[in-house]
NUFISE-774143 format. One record per residue (C-alpha): x, y, z. Coordinates in nm, 4 decimals, m for minus. Layout:
REM NUFISE-774143
<pt><px>X</px><py>Y</py><pz>Z</pz></pt>
...
REM end
This chain:
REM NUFISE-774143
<pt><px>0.0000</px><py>0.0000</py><pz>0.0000</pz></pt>
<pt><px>0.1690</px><py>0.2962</py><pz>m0.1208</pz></pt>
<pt><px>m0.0250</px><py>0.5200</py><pz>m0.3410</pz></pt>
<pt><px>m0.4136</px><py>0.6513</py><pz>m0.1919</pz></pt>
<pt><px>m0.6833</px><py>0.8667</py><pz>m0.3267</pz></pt>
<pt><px>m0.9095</px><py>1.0104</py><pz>m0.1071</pz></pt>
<pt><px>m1.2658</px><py>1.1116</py><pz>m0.2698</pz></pt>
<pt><px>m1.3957</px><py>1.3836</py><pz>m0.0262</pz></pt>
<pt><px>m1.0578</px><py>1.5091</py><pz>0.0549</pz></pt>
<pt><px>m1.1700</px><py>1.8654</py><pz>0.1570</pz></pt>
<pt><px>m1.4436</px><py>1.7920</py><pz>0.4409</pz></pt>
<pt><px>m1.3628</px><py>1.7591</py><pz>0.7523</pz></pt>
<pt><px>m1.3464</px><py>1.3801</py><pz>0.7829</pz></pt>
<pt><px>m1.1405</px><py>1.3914</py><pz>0.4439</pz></pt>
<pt><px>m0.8738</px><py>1.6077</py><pz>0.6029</pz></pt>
<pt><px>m0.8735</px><py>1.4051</py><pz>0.9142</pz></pt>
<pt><px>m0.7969</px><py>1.1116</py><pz>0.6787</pz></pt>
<pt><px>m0.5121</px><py>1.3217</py><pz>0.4894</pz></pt>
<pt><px>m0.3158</px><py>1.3597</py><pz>0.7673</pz></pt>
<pt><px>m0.3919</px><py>0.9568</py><pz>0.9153</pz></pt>
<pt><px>m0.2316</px><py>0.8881</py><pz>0.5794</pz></pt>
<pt><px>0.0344</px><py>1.0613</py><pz>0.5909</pz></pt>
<pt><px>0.1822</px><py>1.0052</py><pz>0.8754</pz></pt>
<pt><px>0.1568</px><py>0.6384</py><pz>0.7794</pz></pt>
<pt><px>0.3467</px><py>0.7484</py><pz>0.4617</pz></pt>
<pt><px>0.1085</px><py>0.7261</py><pz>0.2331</pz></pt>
<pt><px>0.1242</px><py>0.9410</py><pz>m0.1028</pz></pt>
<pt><px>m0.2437</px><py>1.1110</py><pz>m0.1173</pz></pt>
<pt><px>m0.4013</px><py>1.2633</py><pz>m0.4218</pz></pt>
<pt><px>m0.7796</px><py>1.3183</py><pz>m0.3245</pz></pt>
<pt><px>m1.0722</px><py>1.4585</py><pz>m0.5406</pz></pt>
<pt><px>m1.2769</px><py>1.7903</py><pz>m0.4544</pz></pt>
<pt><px>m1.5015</px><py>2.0359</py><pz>m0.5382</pz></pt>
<pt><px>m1.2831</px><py>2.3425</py><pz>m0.7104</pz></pt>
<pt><px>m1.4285</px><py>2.5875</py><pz>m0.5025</pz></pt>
<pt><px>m1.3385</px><py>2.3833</py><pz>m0.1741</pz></pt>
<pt><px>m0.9454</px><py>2.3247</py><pz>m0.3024</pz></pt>
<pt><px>m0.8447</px><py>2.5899</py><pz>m0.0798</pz></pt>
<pt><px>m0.8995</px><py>2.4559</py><pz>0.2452</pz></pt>
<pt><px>m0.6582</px><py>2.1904</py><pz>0.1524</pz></pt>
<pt><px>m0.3565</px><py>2.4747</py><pz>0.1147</pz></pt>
<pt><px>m0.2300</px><py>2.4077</py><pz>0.4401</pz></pt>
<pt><px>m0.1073</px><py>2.0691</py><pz>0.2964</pz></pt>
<pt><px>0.1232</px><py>2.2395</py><pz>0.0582</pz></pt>
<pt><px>0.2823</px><py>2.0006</py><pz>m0.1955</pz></pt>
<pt><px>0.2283</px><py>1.7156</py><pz>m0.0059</pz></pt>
<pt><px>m0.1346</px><py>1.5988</py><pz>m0.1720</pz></pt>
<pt><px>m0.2455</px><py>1.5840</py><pz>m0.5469</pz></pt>
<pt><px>m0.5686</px><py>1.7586</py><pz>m0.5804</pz></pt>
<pt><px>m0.7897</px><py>1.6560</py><pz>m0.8776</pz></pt>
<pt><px>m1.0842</px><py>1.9309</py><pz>m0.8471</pz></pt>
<pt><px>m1.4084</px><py>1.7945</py><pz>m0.9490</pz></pt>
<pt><px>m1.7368</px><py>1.6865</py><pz>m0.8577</pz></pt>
<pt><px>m1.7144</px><py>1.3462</py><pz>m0.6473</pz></pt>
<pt><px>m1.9659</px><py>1.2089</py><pz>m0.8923</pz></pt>
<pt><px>m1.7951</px><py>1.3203</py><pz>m1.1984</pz></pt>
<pt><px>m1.6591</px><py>1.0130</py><pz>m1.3661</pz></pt>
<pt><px>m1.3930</px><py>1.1428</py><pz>m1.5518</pz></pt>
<pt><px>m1.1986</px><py>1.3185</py><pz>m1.2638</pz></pt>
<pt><px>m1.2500</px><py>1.0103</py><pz>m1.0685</pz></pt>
<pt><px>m1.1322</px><py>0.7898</py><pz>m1.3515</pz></pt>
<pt><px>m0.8148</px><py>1.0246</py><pz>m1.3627</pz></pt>
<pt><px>m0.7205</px><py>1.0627</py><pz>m0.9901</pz></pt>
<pt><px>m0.7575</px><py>0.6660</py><pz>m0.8625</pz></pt>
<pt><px>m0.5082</px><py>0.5743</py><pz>m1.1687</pz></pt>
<pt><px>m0.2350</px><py>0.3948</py><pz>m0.9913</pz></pt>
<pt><px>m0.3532</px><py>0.4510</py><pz>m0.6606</pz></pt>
<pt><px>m0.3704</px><py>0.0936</py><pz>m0.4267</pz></pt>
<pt><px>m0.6538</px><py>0.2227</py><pz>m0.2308</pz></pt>
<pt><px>m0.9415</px><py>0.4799</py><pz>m0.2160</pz></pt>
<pt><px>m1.1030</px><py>0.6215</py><pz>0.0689</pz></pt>
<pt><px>m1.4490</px><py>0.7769</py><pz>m0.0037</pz></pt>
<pt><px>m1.7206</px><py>0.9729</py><pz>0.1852</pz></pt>
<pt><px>m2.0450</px><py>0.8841</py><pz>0.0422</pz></pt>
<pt><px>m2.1952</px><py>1.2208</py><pz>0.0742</pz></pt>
<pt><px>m2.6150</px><py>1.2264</py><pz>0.0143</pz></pt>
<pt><px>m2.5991</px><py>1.5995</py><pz>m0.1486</pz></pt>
<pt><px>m2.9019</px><py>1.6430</py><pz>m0.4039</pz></pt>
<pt><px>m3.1353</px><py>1.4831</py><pz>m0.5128</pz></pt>
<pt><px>m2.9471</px><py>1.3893</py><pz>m0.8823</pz></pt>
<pt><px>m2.7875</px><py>1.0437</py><pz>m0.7384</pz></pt>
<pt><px>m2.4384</px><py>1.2127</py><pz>m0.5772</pz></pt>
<pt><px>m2.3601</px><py>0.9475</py><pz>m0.3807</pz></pt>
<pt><px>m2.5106</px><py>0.5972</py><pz>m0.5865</pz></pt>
<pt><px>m2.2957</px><py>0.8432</py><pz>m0.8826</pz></pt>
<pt><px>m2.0088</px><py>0.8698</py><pz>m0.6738</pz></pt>
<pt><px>m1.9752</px><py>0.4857</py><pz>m0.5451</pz></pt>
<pt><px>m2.0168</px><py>0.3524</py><pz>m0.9035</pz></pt>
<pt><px>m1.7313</px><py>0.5703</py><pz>m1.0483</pz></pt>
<pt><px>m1.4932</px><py>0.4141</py><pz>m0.7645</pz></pt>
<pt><px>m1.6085</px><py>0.0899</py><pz>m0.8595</pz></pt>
<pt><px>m1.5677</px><py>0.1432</py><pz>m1.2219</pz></pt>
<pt><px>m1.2610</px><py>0.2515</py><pz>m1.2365</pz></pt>
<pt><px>m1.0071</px><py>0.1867</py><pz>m0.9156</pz></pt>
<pt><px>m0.7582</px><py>m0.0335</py><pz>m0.9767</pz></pt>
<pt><px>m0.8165</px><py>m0.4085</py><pz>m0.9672</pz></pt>
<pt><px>m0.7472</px><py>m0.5615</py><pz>m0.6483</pz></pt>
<pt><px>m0.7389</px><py>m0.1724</py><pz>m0.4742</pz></pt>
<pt><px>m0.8855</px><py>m0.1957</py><pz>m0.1253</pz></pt>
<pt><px>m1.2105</px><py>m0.0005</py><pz>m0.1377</pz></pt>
<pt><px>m1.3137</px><py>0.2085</py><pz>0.2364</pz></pt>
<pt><px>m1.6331</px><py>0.3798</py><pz>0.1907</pz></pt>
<pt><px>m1.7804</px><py>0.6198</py><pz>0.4594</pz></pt>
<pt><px>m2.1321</px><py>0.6152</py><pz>0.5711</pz></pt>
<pt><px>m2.3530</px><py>0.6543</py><pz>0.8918</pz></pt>
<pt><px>m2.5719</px><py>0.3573</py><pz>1.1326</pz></pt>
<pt><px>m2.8998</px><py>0.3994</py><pz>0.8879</pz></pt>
<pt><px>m2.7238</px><py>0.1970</py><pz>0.6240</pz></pt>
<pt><px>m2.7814</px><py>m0.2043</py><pz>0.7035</pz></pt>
<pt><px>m2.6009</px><py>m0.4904</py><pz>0.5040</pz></pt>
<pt><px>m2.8301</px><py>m0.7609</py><pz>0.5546</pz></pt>
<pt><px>m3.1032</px><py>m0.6185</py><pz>0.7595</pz></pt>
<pt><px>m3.0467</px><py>m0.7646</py><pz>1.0945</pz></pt>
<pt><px>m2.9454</px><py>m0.4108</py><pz>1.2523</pz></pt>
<pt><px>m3.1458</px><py>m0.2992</py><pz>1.5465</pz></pt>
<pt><px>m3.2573</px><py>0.0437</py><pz>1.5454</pz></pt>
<pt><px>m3.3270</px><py>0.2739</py><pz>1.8546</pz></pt>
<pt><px>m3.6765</px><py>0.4436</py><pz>1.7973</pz></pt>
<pt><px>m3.5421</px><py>0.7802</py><pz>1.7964</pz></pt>
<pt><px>m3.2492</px><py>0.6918</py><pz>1.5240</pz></pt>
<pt><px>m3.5420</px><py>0.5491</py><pz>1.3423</pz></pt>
<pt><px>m3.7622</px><py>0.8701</py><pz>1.3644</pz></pt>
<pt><px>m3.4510</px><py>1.0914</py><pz>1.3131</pz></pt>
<pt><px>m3.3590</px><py>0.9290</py><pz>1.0002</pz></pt>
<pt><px>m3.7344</px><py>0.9623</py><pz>0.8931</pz></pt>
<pt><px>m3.8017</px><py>1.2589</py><pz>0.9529</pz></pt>
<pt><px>m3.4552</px><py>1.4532</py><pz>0.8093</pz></pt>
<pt><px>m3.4816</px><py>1.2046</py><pz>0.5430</pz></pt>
<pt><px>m3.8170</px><py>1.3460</py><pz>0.3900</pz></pt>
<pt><px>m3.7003</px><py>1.7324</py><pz>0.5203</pz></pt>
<pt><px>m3.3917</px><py>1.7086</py><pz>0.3000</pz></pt>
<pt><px>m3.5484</px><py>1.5258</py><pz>0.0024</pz></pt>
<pt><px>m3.8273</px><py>1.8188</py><pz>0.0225</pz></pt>
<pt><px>m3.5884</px><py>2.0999</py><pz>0.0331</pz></pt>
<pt><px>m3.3415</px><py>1.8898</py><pz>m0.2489</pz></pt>
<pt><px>m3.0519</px><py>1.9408</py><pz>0.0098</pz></pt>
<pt><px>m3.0338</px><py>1.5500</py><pz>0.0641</pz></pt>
<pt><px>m3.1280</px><py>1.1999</py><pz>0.0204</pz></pt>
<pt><px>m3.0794</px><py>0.9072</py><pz>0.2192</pz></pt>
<pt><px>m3.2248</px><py>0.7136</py><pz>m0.0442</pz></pt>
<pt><px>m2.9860</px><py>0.7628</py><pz>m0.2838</pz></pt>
<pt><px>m2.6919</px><py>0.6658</py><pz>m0.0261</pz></pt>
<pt><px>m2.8771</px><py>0.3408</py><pz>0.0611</pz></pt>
<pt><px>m2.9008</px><py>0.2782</py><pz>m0.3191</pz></pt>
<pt><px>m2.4928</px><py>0.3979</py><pz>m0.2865</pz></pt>
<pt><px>m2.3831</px><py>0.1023</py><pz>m0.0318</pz></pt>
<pt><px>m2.6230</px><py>m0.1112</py><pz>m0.2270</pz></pt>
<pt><px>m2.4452</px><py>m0.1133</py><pz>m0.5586</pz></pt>
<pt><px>m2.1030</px><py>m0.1854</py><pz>m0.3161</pz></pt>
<pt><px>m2.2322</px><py>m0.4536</py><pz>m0.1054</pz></pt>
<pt><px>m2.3144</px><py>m0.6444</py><pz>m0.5092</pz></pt>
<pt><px>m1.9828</px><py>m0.6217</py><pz>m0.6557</pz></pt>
<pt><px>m1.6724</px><py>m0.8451</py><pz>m0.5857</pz></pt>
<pt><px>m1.4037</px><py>m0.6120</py><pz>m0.5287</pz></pt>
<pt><px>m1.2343</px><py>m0.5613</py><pz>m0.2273</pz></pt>
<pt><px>m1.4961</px><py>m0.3061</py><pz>m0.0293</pz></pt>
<pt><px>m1.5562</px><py>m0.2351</py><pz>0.3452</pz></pt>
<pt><px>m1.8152</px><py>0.0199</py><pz>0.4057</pz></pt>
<pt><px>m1.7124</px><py>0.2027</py><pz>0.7233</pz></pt>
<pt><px>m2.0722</px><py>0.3142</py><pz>0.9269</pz></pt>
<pt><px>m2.0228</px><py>0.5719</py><pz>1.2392</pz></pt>
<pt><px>m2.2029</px><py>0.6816</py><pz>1.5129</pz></pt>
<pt><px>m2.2504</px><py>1.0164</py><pz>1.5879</pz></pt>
<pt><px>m1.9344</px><py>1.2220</py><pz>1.5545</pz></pt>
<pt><px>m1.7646</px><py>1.4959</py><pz>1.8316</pz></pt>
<pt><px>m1.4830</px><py>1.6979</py><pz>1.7634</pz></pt>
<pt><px>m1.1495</px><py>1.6356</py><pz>2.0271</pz></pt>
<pt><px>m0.8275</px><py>1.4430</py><pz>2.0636</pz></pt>
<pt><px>m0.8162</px><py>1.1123</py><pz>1.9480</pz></pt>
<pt><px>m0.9209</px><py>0.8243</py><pz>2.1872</pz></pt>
<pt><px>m0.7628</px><py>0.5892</py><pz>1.9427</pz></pt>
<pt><px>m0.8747</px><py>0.3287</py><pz>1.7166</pz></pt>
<pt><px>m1.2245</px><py>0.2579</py><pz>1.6907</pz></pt>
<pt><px>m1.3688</px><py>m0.1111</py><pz>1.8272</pz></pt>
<pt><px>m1.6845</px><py>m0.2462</py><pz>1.6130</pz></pt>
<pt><px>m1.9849</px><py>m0.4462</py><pz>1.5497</pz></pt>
<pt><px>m2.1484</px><py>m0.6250</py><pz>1.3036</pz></pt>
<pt><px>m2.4888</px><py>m0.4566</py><pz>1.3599</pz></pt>
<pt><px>m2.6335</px><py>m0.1805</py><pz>1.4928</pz></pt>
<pt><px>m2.8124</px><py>m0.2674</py><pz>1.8245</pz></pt>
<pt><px>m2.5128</px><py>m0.4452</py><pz>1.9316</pz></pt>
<pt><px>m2.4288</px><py>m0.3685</py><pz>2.3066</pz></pt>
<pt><px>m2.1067</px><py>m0.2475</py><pz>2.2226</pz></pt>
<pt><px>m2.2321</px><py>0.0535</py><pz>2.0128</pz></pt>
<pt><px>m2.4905</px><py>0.1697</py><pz>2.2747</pz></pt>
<pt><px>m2.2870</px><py>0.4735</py><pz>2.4175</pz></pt>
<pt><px>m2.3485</px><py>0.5921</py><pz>2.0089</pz></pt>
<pt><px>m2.0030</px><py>0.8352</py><pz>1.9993</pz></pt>
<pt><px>m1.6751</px><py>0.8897</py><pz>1.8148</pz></pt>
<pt><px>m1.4479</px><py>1.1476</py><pz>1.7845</pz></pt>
<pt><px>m1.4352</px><py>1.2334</py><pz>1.4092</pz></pt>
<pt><px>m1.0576</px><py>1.2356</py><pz>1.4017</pz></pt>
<pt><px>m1.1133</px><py>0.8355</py><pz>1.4640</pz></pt>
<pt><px>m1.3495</px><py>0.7994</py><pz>1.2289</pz></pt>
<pt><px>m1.0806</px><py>0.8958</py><pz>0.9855</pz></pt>
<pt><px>m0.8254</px><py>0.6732</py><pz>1.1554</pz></pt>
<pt><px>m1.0435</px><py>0.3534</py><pz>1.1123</pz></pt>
<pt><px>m1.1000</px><py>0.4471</py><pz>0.7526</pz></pt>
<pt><px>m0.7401</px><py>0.4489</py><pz>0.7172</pz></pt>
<pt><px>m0.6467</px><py>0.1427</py><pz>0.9192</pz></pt>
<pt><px>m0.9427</px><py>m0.0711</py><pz>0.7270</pz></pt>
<pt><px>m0.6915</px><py>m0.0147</py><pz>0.4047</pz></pt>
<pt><px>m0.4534</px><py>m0.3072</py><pz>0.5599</pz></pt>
<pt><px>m0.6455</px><py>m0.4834</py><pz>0.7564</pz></pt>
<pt><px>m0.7860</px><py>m0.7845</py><pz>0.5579</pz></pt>
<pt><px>m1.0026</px><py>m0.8960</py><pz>0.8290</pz></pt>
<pt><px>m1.2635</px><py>m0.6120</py><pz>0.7217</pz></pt>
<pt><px>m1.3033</px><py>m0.6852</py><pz>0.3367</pz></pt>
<pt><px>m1.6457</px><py>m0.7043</py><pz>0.2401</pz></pt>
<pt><px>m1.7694</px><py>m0.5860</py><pz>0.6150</pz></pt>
<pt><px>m1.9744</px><py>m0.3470</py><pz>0.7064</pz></pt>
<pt><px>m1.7948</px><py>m0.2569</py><pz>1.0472</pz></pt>
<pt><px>m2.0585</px><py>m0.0048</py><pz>1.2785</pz></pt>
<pt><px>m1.8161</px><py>0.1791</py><pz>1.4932</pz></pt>
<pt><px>m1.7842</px><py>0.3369</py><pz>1.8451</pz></pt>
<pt><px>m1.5129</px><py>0.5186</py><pz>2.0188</pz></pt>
<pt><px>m1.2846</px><py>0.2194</py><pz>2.2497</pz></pt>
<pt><px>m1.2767</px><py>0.5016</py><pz>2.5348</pz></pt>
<pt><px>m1.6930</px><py>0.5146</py><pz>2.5754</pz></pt>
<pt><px>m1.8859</px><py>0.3732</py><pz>2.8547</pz></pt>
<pt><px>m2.0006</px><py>0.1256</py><pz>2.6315</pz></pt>
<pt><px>m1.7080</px><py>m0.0018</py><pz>2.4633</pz></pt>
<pt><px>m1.5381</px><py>m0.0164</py><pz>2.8271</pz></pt>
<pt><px>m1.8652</px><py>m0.2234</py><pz>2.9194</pz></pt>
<pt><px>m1.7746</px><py>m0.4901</py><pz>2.7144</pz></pt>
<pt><px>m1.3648</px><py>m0.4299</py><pz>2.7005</pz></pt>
<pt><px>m1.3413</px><py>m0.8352</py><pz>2.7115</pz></pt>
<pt><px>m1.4542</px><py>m0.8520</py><pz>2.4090</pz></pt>
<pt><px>m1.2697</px><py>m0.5061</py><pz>2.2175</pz></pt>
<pt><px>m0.9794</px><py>m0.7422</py><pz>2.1172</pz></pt>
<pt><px>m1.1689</px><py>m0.9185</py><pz>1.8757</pz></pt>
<pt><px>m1.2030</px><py>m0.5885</py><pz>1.6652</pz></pt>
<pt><px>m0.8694</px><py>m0.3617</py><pz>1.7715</pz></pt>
REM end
């Protein structure tokens, strides 16, 4: 693993990931929108910035040439397929055998066996028709996103969070299979760790093709169940 593309690179998660990678040594090119390529200045000449629409198939196709991985934030903007858009264009065209780490959040479910608090479920109801009505969003679209991954045979993990808080890292991440798992309960992560799971799920076979729902290690609920936090350091 030497050469990563980040899809997303200017958001907050995407620069968390930046410097993750990095440090690790990786060399980053990432994809944005042009009018966001100048929140990434403080990176200098250390990133490759293709600018571009995350959806737009031939920047994508030109900035995960060569690259062994791809990190991408499935973002739900519109109403015009972004995300569904988005994911297909990685799948099209990364590399053969490049490890795939998509970003998401808890609504999305692999095989249906996640366990839904009532107010998650009336959350995601209720912003999911606000934003659809107002064309700012759509959860739909994203679902239809990790649907189209979860089909094809390349080597994908689809990384779902919790809700995010700013701060210092509390380290890696520990995860679930599904939502409603005891584990998740305390529902927190910082979003710098977010981005370090992301980048960690590029070398760690053990979560190709998984759907990993993830919790900070330090919360009440992860430290609840520490005996079992080895099986997914």
């Amino acid at each position: 693993m030497r050469k990563i593309c980040i899809i997303g690179i200017s958001g907050k998660l995407g620069q968390y990931m930046t410097r993750h990678a990095l440090d690790r040594g990786f060399e980053v090119v990432g994809v944005c929108r042009p009018d966001s390529v100048d929140k990434l200045a403080h990176f200098g000449n250390r990133i490759t910035v293709f600018p571009g629409r995350t959806n737009d198939r031939s920047v994508i196709r030109e900035a995960v040439r060569g690259c062994d991985g791809v990190l991408t934030v499935l973002a739900p903007w519109g109403v015009e397929g972004y995300a569904s858009g988005t994911a297909q264009a990685v799948l099209d065209f990364a590399e053969p055998g490049a490890r795939l780490i998509f970003s998401c959040g808890w609504h999305i479910s692999r095989d249906g066996q996640d366990r839904y608090s009532w107010k998650l479920r009336a959350f995601t109801a209720f912003f999911g028709r606000i934003a659809r009505a107002l064309r700012f969003a759509d959860l739909d679209d994203q679902v239809e996103a990790t649907r189209r991954i979860f089909a094809s045979d390349t080597d994908w993990t689809v990384v779902r969070g919790s809700d995010l808080e700013e701060g210092e890292s509390e380290g890696l991440p520990v995860w679930a299979r599904h939502v409603g798992d005891p584990l998740l309960a305390s529902n927190l992560t910082r979003r710098t760790d977010f981005a370090l799971f992301m980048v960690h799920a590029l070398t760690d076979d053990r979560l190709i093709r998984e759907a990993p729902a993830i919790v900070s290690r330090a919360s009440a609920s992860a430290q609840a169940h520490a005996g079992r936090t080895s099986l997914f350091a």
